[in-house]
Residue frames as qw, qx, qy, qz and C-alpha x, y, z in Angstrom:
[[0.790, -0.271, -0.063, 0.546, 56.14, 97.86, 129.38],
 [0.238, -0.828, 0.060, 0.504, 58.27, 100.91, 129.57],
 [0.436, 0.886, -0.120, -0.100, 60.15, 102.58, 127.02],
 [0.913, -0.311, 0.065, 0.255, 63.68, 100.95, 127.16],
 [0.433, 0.655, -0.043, 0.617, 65.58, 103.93, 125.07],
 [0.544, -0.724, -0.338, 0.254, 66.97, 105.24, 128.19],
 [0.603, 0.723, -0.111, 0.319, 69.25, 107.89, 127.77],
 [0.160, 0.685, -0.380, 0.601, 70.53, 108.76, 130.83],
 [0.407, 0.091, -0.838, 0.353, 71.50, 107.35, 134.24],
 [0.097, 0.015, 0.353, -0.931, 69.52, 110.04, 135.81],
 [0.729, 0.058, -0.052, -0.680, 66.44, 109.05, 134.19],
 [0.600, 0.026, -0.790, -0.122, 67.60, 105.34, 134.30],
 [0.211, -0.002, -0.680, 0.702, 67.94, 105.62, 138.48],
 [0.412, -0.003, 0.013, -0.911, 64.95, 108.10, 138.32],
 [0.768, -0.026, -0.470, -0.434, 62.53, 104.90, 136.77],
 [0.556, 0.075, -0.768, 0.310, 64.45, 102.45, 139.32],
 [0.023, 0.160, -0.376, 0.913, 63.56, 104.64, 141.84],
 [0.538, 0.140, -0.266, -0.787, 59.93, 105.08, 140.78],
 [0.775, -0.058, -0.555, -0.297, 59.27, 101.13, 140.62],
 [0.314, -0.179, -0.792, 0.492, 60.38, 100.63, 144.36],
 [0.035, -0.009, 0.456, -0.889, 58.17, 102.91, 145.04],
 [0.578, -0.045, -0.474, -0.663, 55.59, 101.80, 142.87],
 [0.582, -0.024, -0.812, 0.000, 56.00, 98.00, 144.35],
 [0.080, 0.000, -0.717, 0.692, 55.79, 99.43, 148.25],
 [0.451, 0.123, -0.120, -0.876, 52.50, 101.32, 147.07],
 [0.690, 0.058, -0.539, -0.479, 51.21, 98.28, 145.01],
 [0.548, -0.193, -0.807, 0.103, 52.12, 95.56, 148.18],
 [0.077, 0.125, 0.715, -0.683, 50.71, 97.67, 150.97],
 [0.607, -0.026, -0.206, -0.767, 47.51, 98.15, 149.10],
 [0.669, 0.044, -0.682, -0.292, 47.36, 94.37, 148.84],
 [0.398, -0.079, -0.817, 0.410, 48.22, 93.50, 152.15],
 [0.310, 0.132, 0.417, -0.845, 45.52, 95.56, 153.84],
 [0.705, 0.102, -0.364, -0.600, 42.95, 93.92, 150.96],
 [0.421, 0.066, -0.893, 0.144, 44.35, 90.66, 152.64],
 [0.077, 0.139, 0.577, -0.801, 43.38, 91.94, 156.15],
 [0.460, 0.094, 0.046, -0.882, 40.17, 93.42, 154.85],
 [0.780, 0.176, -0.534, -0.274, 39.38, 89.61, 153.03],
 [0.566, -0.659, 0.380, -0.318, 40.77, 88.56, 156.51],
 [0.911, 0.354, -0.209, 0.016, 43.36, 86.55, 154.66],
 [0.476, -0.831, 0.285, 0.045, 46.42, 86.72, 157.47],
 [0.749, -0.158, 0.372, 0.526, 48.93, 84.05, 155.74],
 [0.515, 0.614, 0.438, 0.408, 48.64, 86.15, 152.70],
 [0.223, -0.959, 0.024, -0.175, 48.54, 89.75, 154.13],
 [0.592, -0.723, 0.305, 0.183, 51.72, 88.75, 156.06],
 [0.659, -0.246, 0.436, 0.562, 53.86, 88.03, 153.11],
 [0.456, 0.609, 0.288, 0.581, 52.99, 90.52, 151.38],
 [0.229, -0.958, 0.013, -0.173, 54.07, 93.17, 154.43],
 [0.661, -0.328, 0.463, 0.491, 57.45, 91.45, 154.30],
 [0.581, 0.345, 0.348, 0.650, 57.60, 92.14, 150.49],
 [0.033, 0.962, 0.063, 0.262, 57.05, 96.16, 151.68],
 [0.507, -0.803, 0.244, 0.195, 59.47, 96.09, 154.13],
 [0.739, -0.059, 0.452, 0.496, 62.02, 94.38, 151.32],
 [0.510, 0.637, 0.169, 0.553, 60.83, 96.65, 148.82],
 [0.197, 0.940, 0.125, 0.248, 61.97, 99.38, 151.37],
 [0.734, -0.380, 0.347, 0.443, 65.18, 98.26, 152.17],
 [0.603, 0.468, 0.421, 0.490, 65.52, 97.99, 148.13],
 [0.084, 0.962, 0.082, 0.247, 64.77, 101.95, 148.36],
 [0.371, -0.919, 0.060, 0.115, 66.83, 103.00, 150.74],
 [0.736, -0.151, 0.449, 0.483, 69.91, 101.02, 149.28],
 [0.439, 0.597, 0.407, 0.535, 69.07, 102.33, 145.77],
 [0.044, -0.968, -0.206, -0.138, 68.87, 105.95, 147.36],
 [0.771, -0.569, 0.235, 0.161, 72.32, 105.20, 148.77],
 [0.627, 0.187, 0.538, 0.532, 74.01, 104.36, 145.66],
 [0.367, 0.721, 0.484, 0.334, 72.32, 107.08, 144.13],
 [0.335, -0.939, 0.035, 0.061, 73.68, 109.79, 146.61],
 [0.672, -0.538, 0.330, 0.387, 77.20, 108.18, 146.62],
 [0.495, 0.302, 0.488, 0.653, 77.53, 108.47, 142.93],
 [0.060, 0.509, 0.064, -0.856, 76.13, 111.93, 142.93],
 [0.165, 0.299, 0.852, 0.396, 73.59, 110.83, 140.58],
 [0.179, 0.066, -0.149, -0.970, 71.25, 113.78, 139.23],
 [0.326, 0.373, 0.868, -0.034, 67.33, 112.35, 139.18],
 [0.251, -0.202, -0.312, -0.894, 65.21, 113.84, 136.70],
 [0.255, 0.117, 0.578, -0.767, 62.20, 115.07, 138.36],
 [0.490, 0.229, -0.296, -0.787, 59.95, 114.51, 135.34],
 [0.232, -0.020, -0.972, -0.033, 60.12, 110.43, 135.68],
 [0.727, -0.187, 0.083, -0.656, 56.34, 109.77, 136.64],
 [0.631, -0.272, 0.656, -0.312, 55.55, 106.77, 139.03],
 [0.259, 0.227, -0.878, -0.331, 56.12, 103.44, 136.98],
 [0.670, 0.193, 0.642, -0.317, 53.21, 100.94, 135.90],
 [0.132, 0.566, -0.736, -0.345, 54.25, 98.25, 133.88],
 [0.928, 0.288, 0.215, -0.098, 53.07, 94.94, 131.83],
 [0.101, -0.382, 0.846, 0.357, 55.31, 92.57, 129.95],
 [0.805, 0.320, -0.053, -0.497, 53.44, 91.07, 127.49],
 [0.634, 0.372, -0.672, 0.090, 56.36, 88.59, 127.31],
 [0.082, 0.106, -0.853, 0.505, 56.28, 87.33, 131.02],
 [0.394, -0.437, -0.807, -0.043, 53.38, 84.94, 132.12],
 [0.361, -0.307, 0.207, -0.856, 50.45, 87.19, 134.48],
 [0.614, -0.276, -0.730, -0.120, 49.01, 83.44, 135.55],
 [0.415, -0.234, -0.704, 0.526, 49.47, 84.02, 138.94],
 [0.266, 0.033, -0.357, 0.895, 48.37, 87.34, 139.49],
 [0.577, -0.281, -0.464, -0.610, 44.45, 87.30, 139.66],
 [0.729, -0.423, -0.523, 0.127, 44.68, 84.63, 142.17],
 [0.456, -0.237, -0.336, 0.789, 47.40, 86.90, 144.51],
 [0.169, -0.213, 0.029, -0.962, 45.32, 89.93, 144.38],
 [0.639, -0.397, -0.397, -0.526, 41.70, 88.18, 145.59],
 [0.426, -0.389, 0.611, -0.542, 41.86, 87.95, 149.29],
 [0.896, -0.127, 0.268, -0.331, 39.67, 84.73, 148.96],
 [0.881, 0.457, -0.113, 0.051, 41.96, 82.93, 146.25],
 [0.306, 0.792, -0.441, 0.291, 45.45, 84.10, 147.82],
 [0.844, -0.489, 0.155, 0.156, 47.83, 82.22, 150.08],
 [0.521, -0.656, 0.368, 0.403, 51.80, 82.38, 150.83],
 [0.619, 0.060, 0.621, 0.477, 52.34, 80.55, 147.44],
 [0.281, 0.724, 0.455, 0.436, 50.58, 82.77, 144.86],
 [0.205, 0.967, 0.147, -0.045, 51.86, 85.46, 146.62],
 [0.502, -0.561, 0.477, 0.453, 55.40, 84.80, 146.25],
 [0.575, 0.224, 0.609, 0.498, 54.72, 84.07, 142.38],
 [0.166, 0.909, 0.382, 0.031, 52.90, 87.02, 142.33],
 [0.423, -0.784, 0.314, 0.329, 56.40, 88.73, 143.70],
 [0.702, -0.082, 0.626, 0.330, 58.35, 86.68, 141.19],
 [0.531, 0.512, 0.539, 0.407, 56.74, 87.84, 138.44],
 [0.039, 0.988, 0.064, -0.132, 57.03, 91.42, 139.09],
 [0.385, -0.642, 0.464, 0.474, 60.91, 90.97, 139.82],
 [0.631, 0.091, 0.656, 0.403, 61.18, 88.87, 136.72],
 [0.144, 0.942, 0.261, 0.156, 58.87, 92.23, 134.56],
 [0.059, -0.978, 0.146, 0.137, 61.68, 94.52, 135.92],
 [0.509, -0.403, 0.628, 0.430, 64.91, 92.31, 134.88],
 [0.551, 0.579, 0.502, 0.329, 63.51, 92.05, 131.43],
 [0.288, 0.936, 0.146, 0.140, 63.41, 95.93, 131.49],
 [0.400, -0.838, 0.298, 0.222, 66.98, 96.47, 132.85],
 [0.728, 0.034, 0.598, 0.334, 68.34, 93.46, 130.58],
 [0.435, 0.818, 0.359, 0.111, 66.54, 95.44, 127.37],
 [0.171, 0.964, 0.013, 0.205, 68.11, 98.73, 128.25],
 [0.592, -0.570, 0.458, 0.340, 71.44, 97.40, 128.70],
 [0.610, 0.146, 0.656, 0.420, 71.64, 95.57, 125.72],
 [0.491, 0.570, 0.488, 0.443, 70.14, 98.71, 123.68],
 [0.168, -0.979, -0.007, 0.114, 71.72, 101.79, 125.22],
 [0.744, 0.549, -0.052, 0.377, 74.96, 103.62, 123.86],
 [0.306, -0.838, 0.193, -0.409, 75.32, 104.99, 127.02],
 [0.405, 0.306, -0.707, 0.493, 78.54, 103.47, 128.73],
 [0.175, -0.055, 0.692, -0.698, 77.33, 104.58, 132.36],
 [0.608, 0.045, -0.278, -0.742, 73.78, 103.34, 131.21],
 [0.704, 0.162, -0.689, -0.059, 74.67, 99.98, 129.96],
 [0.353, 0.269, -0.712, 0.544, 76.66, 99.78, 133.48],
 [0.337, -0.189, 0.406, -0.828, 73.58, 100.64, 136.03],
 [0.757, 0.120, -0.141, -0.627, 71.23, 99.14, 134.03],
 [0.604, 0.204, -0.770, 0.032, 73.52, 95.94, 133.92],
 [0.162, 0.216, -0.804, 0.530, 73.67, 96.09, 137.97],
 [0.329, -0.011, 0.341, -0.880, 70.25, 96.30, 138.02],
 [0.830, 0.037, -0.083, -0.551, 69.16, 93.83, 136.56],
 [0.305, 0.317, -0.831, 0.339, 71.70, 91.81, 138.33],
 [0.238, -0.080, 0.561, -0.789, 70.05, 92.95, 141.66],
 [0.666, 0.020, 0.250, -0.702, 66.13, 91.95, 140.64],
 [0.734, 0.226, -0.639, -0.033, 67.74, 88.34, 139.32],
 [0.417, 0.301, -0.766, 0.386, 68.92, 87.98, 142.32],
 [0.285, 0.007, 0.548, -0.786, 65.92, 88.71, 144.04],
 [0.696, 0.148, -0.386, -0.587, 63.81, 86.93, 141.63],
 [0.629, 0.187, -0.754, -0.015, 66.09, 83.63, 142.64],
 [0.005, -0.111, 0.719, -0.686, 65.65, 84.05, 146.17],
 [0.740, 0.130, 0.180, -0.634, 61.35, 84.56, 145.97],
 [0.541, 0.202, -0.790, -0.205, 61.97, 81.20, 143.75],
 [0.306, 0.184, -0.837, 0.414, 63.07, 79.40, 146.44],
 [0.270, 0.027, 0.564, -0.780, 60.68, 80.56, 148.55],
 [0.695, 0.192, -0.218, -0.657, 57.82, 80.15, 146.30],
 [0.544, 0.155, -0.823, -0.045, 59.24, 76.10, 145.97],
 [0.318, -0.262, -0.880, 0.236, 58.58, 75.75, 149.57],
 [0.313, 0.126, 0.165, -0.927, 55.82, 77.35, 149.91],
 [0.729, -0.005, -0.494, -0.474, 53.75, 75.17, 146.82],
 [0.570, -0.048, -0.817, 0.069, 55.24, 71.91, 149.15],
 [0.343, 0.238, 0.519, -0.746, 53.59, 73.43, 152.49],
 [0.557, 0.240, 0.026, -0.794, 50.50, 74.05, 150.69],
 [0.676, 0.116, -0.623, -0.376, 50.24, 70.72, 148.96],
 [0.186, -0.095, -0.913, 0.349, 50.82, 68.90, 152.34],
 [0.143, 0.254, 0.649, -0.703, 48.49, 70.70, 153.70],
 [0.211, 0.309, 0.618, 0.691, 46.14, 70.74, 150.80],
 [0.068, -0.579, -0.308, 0.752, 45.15, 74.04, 150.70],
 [0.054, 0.103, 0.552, 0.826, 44.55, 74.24, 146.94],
 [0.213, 0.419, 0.476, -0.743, 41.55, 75.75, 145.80],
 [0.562, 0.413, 0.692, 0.186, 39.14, 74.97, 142.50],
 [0.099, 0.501, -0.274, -0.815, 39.62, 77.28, 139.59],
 [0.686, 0.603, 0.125, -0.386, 37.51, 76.87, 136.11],
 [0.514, -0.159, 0.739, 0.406, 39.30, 74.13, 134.00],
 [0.256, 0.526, -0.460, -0.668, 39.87, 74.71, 130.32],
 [0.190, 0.198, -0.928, -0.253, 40.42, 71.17, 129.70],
 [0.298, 0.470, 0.760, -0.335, 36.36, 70.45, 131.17],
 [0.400, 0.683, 0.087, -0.605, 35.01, 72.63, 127.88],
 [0.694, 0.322, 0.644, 0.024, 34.17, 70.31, 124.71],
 [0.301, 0.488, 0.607, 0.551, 31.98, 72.07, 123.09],
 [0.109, 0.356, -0.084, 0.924, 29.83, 75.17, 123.05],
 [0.684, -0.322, -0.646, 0.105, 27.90, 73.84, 125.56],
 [0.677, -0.419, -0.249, 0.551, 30.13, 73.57, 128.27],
 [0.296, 0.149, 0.030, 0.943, 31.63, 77.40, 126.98],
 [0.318, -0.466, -0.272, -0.779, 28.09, 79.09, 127.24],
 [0.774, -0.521, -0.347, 0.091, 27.02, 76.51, 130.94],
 [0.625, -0.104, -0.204, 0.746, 30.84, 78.12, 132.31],
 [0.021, -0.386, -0.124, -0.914, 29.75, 81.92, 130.82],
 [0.543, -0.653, -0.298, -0.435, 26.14, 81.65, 132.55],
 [0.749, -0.289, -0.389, 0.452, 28.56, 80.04, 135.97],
 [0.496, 0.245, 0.066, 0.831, 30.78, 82.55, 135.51],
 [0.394, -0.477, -0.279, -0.735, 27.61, 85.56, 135.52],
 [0.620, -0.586, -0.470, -0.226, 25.98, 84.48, 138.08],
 [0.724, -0.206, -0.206, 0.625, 28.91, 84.44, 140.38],
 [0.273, 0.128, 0.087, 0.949, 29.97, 88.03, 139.38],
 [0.257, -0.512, -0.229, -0.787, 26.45, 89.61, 139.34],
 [0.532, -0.742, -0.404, 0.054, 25.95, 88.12, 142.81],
 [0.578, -0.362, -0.104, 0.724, 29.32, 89.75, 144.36],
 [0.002, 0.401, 0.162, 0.902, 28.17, 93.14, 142.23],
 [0.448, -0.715, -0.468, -0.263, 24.64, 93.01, 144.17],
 [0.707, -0.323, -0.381, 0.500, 27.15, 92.68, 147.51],
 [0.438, -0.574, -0.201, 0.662, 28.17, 96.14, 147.04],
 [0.177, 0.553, 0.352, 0.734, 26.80, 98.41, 144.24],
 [0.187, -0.926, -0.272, -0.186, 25.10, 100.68, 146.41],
 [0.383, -0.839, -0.025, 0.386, 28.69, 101.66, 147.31],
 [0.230, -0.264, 0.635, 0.689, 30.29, 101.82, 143.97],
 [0.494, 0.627, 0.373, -0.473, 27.29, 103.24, 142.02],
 [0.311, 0.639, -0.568, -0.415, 29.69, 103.75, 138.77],
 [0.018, 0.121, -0.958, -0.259, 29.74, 99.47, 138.07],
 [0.631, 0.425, 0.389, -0.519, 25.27, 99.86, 137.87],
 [0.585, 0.468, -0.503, -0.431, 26.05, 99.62, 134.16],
 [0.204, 0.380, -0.901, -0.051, 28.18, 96.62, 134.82],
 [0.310, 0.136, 0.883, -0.324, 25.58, 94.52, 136.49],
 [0.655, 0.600, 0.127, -0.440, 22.93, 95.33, 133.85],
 [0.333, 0.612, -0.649, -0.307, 25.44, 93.86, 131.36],
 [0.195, -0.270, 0.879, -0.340, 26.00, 91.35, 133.49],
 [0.561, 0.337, 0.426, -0.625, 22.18, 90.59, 133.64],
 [0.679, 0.523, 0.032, -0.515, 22.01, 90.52, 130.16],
 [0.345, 0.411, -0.833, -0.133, 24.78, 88.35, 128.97],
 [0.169, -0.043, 0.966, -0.190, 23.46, 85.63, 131.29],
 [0.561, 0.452, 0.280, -0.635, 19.89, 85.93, 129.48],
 [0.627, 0.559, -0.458, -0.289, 21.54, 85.44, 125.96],
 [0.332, 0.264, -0.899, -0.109, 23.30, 82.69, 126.73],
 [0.426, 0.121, 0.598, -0.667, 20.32, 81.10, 128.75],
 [0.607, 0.589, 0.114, -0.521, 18.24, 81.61, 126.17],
 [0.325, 0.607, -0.714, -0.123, 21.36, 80.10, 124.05],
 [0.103, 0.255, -0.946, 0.173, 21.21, 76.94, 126.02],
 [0.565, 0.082, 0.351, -0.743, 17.68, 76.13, 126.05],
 [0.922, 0.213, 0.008, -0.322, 17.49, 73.38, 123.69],
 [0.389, 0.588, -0.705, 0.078, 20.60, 71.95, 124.19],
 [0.821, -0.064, -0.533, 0.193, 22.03, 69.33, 126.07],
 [0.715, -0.695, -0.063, 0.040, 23.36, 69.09, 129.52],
 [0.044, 0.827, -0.559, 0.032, 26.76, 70.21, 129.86],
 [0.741, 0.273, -0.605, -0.098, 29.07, 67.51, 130.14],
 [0.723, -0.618, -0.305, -0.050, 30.15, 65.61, 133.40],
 [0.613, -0.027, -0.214, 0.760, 33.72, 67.06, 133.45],
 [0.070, -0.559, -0.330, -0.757, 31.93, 70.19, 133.37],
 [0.665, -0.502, -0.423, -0.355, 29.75, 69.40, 136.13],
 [0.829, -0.157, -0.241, 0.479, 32.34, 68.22, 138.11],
 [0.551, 0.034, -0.089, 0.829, 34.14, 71.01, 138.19],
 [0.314, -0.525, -0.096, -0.785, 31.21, 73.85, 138.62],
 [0.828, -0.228, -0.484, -0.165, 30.44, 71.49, 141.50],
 [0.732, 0.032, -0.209, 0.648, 33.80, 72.43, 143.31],
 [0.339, 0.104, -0.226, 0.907, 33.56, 75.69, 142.96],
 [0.537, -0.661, -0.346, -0.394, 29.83, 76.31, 144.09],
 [0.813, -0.382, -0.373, 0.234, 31.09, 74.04, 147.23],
 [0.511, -0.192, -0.263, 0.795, 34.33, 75.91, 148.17],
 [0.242, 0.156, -0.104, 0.952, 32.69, 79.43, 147.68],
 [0.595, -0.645, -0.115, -0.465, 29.74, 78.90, 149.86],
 [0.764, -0.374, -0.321, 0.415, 32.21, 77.81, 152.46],
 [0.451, -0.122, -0.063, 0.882, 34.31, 81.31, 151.88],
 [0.120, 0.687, 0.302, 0.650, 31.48, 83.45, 151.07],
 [0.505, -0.756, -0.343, 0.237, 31.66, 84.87, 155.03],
 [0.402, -0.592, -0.029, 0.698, 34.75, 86.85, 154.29],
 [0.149, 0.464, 0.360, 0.795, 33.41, 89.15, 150.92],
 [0.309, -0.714, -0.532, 0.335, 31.78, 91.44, 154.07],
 [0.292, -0.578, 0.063, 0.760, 34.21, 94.63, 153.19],
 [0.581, 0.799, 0.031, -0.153, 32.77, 96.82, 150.10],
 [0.206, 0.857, -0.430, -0.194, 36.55, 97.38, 149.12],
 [0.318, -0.345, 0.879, 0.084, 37.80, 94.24, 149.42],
 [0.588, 0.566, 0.453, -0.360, 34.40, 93.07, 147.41],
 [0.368, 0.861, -0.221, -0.274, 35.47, 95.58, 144.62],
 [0.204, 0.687, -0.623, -0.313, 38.83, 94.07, 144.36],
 [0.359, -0.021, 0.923, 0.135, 37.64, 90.36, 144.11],
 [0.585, 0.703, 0.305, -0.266, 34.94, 91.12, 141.39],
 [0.377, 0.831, -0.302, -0.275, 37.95, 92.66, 139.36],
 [0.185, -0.424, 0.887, -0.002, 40.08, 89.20, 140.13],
 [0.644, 0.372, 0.647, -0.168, 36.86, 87.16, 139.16],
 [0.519, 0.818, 0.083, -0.233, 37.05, 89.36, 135.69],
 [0.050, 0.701, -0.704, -0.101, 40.75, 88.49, 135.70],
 [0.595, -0.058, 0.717, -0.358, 40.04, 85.11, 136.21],
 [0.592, 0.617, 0.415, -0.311, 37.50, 84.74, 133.65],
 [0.458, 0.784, -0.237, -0.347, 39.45, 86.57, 131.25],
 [0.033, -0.638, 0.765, 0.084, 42.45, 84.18, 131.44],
 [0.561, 0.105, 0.815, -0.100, 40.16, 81.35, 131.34],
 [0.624, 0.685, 0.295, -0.232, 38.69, 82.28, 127.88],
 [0.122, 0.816, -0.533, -0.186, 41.98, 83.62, 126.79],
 [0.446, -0.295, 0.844, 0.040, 43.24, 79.80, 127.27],
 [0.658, 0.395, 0.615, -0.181, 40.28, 78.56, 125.91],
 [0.530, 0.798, -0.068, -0.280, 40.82, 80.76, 122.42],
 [0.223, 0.420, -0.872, -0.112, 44.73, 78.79, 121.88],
 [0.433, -0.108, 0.869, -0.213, 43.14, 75.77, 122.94],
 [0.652, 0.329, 0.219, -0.647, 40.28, 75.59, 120.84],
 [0.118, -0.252, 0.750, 0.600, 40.30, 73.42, 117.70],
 [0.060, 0.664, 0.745, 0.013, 36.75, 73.76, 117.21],
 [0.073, 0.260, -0.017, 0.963, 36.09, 77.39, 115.79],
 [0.476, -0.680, -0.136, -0.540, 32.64, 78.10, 117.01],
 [0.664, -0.655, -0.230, 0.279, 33.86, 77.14, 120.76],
 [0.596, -0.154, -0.017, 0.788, 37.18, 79.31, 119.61],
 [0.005, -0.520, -0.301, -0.800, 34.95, 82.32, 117.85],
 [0.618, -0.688, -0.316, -0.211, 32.50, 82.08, 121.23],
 [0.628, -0.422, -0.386, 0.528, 35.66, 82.33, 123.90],
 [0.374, 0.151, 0.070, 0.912, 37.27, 85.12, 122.02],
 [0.242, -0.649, -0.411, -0.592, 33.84, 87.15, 122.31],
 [0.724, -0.581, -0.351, 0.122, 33.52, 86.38, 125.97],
 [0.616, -0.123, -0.085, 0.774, 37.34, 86.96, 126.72],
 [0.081, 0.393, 0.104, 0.910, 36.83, 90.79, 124.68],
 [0.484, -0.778, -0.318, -0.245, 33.22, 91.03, 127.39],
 [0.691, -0.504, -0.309, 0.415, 35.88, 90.04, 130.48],
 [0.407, 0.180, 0.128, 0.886, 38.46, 92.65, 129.14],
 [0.271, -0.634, -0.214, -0.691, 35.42, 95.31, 128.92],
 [0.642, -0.695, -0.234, -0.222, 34.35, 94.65, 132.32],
 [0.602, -0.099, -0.215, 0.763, 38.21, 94.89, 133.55],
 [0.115, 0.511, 0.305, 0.795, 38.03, 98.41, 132.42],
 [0.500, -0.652, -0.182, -0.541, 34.93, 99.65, 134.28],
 [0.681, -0.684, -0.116, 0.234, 36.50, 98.10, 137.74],
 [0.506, -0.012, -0.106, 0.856, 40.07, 99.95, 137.07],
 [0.008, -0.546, -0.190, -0.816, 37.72, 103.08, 136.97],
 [0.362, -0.768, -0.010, -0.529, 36.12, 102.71, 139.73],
 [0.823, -0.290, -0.159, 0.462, 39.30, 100.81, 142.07],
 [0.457, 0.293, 0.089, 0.835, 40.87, 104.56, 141.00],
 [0.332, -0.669, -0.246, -0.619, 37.95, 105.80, 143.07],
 [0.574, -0.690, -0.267, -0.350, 38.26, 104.20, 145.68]]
């Protein structure tokens, strides 16, 4: 998350500035990955959340003109994490195959909800009178746009449940033992190193990553040879998602769209292991996620390097 010592309006406007522009950036990327993943319900509400965030600009440029507000030029484009505001949603609203009206309106939510935290912060810890005051209206403004995506988001989930449109995700609560944690990892692999195969030869920089890849599903193979059969909640639920993603594997066709669902599978993954480490109450299944999780994390990495490529 940003820095929240602000000192000056100019640099407070300057960042404000900076994150509409970030957000227009960050939702037309997505909405063309929709298109490219030939996700249309998705793609379309997230070219409505460009056209809001540039409304949001122009208003804010307005305000900023009428007050004769100085910008410091030095403010560099804004990318931001809260480590205090839930990221559940946003894995699923970046992956063309996994995205739909709902997930991206939570996905929307959670940004607005990332940028009232930082306006809230640097009200509450600036000595700056005209600070306090911008910073106060500003995080008025992305509350109030938080409460509106809300709303939406509500009906949105009740569309989508009529129409059940959900889609199977890797269940925490189907993992025992270490088993079922090492049967999910090998799932998990396989899945990923096929959708690498799909399109290394145009992203030559993630070769490493499929050799990893390769080899983690060997060790734990080799790890599950004299065990038991996973279990049947297990089963069940790997069962699901085989099924639904040979039914969607027709639209992973676009290298770039490809790229960014591999890094949403690694997002995925991570957030499933990440559960799995609070959940645990069994250390070796909690000592075995945490390992995994730190692999998923590594293999984030290596796709932000080469999504920065392409």
């Amino acid at each position: 998350m940003l820095p929240t010592n602000v000192k000056t309006t100019g640099d407070l406007m300057s960042i404000a500035l900076q994150a509409e522009r970030e957000a227009i950036r960050r939702y037309s990327q997505l909405a063309e990955c929709m298109h490219k993943g030939r996700n249309e319900s998705a793609a379309g509400l997230f070219e409505r959340m460009v056209l809001e965030e540039q409304q949001h600009e122009q208003l804010l440029l307005k305000w900023i003109k009428q007050e004769e507000i100085e910008l410091n030029p030095d403010v560099m484009p804004v990318s931001w994490k809260d480590p205090h505001v839930s990221e559940i949603y946003n894995d699923e609203a970046r992956d063309p195959l996994y995205s739909s009206a709902y997930k991206a309106l939570a996905f929307a939510v959670h940004n607005e909800e990332i940028a009232f935290r930082f306006y809230t912060h640097v009200a509450a810890e600036s000595d700056n009178q005209s600070v306090r005051h911008h910073a106060e209206i500003l995080a008025r403004e992305e509350l109030g746009h938080a409460a509106l995506l809300r709303a939406e988001r509500r009906l949105a989930y009740r569309a989508e449940r009529e129409q059940n449109t959900s889609v199977p995700v890797l269940d925490s609560k189907a993992i025992h033992n270490e088993t079922d944690l090492l049967t999910a990892a090998v799932y998990i692999d396989h899945y990923l190193a096929s959708q690498i195969n799909l399109i290394n030869t145009h992203y030559p920089e993630i070769d490493e990553l499929a050799k990893q890849t390769q080899q983690q599903i060997m060790l734990n193979e080799q790890a599950l040879k004299d065990k038991e059969p996973a279990g049947e909640d297990l089963q069940n639920n790997l069962a699901q998602l085989k099924q639904y993603n040979v039914a969607e594997a027709s639209k992973l066709s676009d290298p770039d769209s490809g790229l960014q669902r591999i890094w949403a599978c690694c997002d995925r993954s991570f957030a499933f292991y990440d559960r799995l480490v609070e959940e645990a109450t069994d250390e070796t299944l909690m000592l075995g996620a945490q390992k995994l999780s730190s692999s998923a994390l590594d293999r984030i990495g290596v796709l932000k390097q080469a999504l920065s490529k392409s």
